[in-house]
N, C-alpha and C positions, 0 to 999 in steps of 0.2 A: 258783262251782259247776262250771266248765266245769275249772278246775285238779283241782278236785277228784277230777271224773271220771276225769282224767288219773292222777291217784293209785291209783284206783280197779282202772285197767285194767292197772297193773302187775302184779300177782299172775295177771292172768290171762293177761299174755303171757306170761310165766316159766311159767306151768304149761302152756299150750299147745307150749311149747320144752320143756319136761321130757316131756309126753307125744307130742315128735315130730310136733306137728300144724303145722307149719311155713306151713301157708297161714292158721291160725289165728293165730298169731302174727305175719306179715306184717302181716294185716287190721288185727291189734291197736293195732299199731306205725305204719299205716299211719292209723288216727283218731285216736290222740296225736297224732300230728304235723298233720295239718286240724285238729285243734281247740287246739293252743297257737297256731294261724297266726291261727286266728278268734278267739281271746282277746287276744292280742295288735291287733287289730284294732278289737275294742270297745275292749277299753284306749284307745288313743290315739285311736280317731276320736269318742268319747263320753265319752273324759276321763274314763273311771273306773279308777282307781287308786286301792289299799288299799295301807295297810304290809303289811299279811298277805298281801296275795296277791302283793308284790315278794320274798318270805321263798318263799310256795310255790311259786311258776311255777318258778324255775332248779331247786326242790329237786325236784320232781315230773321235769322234763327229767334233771334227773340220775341220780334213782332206776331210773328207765327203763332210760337207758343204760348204768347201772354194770353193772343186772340183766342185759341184753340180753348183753353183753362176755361180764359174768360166764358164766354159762349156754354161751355156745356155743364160750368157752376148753374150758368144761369137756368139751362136746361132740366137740373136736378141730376146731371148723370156727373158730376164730382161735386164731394163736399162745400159748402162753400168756407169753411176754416182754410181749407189747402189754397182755396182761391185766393182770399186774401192775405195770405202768409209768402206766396209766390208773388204778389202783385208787389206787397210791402217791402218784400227782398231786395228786387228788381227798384223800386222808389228810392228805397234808401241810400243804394249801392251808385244810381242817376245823383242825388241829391249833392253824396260823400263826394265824388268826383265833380262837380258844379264848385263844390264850396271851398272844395279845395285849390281848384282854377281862382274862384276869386278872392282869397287869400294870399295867390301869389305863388303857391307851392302847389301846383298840380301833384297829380299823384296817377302815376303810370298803371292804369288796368291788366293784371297778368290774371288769368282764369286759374285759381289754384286748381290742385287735386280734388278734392271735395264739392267741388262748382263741377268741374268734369261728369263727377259720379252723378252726381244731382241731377244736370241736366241730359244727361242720358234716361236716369230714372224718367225725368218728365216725360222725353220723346216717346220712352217704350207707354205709359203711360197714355198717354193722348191717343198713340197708334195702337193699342189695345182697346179704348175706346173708341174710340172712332171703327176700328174691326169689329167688334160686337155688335157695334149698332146698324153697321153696313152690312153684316151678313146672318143679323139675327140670333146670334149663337151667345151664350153667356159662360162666363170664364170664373165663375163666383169666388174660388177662393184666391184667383189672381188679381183681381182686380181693387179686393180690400188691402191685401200687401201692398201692393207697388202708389197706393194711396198712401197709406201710413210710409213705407220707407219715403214717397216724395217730399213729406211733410217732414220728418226730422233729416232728410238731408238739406233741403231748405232752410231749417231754423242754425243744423250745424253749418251752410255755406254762408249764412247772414253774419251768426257771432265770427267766424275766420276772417272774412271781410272786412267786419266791425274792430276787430282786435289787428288785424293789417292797417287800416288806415289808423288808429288809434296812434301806433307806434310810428307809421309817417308822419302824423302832424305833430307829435310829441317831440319830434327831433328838428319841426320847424323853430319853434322857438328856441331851442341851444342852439343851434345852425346857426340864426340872426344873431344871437351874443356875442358868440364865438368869433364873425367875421367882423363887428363891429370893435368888438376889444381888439384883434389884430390890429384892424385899421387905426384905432386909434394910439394902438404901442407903436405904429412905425409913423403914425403923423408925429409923436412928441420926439421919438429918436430922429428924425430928420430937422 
């Protein structure tokens, strides 16, 4: 329920960022983020865990933050290179997993470390903007950093990615060989 909520509240911080209500949008972004802390919290200290909600929690966090990027690229208050480079990440990483389902060899999503760092960057990131603009104040030399670091954490979390699935699919086709040759040394021995 509490994901859910989370789901719930994106539309309305994108609209509060479309109608320039930047403290409203702050707030928004500001209880997403307490309440995936408190969810994640039940989660583990009361051991409840759904498949469904290991599918919605990252999705709901990301929906967030694509929106959030998106939106104030478009505002002029982030680059739009970081824009599209988070957007591209996120495509490609949907795509790898798609194509790997339909090849037969799914490939298990684990968030490395680098994806971790990244996406904290982003949050601090968004909620630094989103602060500035909701209470007027400018953070000049913080807000160029944690730009440029989101942007090469981003490109370093795509290549790890890119080079993790690489090496899964690379081991699809020996996989297939390998259980085929078996199969076919114990069809001729029998």
């Amino acid at each position: 329920m509490i994901t859910i909520m989370r789901l719930l509240l994106v539309p309305a911080v994108v609209l509060a960022m479309l109608q320039a209500r930047w403290d409203w949008a702050f707030a928004g972004f500001l209880v997403a983020g307490i309440s995936d802390g408190i969810d994640g919290f039940i989660a583990r200290r009361y051991r409840l865990f759904s498949r469904l909600g290991a599918y919605l929690d990252p999705m709901a966090d990301k929906l967030l933050l694509v929106s959030v990027f998106v939106v104030m690229g478009f505002a002029g208050e982030l680059p739009l290179w970081l824009v599209v480079t988070m957007v591209s990440r996120d495509g490609l990483i949907i795509c790898a997993v798609l194509l790997s389902s339909v090849m037969a060899h799914p490939v298990e999503v684990k968030p490395l470390f680098v994806s971790k760092v990244n996406t904290a960057a982003q949050i601090a990131l968004a909620a630094l903007v989103l602060g500035e603009l909701a209470f007027s104040v400018h953070l000049d030399p913080l807000r160029p950093a944690l730009i440029l670091l989101s942007g090469v954490l981003t490109v370093a979390s795509a290549a790890a990615y890119l080079v993790a699935w690489l090496r899964h699919m690379s081991g699809y086709g020996e996989g297939s060989q390998t259980s085929n040759t078996k199969s076919g040394n114990s069809n001729t021995d029998t």
